[in-house]
C-alpha positions as CSV (number, residue, x, y, z in Angstrom):
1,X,-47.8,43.1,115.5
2,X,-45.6,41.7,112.6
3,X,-47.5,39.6,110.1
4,X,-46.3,36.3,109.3
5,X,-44.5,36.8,105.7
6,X,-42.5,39.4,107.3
7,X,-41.0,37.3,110.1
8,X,-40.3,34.3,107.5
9,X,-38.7,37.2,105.5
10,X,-36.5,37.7,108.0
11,X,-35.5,34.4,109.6
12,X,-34.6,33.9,106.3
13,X,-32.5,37.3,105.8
14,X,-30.9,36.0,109.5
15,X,-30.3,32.9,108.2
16,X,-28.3,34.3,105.2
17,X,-26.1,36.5,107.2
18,X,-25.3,33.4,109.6
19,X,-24.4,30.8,106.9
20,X,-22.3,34.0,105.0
21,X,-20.4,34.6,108.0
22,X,-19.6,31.1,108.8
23,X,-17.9,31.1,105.1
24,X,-15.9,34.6,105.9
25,X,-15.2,33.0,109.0
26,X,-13.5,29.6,107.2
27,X,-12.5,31.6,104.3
28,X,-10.1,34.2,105.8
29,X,-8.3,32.6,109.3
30,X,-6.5,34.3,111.1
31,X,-2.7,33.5,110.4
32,X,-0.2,31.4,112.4
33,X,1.9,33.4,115.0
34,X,5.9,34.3,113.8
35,X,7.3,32.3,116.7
36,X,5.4,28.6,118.1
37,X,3.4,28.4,120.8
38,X,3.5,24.8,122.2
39,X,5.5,21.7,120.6
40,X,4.5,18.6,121.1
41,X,7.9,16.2,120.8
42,X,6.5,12.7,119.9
43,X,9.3,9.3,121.4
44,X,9.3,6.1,123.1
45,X,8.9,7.2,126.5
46,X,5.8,9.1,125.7
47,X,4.5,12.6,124.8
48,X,6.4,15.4,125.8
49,X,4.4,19.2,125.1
50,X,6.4,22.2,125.6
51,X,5.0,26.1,125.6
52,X,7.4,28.5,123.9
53,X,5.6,31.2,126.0
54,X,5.8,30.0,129.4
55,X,9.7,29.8,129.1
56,X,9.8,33.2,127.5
57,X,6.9,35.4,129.4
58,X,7.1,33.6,132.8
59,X,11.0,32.9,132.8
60,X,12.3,35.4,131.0
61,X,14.2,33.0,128.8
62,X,15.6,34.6,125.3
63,X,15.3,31.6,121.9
64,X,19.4,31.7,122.7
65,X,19.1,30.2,126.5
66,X,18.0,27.1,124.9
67,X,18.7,27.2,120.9
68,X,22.6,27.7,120.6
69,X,25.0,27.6,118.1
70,X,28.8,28.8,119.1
71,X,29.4,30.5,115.5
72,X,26.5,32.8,114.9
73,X,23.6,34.3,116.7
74,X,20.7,32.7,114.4
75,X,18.3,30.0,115.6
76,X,18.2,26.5,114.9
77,X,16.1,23.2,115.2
78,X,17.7,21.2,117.5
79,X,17.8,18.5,115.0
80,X,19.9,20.0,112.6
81,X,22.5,19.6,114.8
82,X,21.6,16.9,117.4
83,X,20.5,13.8,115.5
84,X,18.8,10.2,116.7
85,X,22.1,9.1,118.1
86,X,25.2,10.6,119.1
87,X,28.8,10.1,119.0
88,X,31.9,11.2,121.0
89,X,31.4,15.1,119.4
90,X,27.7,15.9,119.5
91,X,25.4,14.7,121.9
92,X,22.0,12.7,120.5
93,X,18.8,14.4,120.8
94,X,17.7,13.1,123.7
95,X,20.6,13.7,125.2
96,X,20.8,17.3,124.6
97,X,17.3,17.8,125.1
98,X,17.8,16.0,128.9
99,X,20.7,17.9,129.6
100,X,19.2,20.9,128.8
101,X,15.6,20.9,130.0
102,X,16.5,19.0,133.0
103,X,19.7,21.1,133.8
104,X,18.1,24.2,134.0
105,X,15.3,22.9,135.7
106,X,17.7,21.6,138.9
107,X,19.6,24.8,138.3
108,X,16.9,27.0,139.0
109,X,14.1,25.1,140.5
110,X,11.5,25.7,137.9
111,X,10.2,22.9,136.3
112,X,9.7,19.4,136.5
113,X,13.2,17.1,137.0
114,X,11.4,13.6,137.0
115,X,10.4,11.4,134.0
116,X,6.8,11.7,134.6
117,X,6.1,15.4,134.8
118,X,7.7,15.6,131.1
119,X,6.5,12.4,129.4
120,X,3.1,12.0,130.4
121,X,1.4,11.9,127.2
């Protein structure tokens, strides 16, 4: 049988590896992934979360399907080019982000086409 100092002495030891991994654990996280994993696009119409790796490992989608630009092959934010409201050259955001979304949606019968299966949030 153990006596009683040694099982204090080694709750307590427990106790010390428990409360130092907790701080290793805070201390060191892991870091953010190269590429996003799910937006969450905040308007009027309500909460709309999108998953970067459903469109890419389910639907095979490359970042150039849905991020364009006609002069180079880099990646942009959509509103660097598509702003709160549009004009007779570039479509607004929403706009784009309708036609898009929605277009390939119809097009290929994989997603939601209706307001509510988007903005449900």
């Amino acid at each position: 049988m153990t006596s009683q100092p040694h099982l204090k002495a080694a709750g307590l030891i427990m106790a010390v590896f428990l409360i130092t991994g907790i701080v290793c654990y805070a201390s060191f996280p892991s870091p953010p992934p190269a590429e996003p994993i799910r937006l969450m696009f905040q308007n009027d119409a309500g909460k709309v979360l999108f998953t970067h790796q459903t469109h890419t490992e389910e639907y095979y989608l490359d970042c150039m399907d849905c991020h364009h630009n006609l002069m180079d092959d880099d990646v942009y934010n959509c509103s660097e080019c598509h702003e709160e409201t549009g004009d007779e050259y570039m479509l607004s955001r929403t706009d784009a982000f309708h036609e898009q979304c929605i277009g390939c949606h119809a097009d290929y019968g994989a997603g939601p086409v209706d307001c509510n299966s988007c903005h449900m949030m």
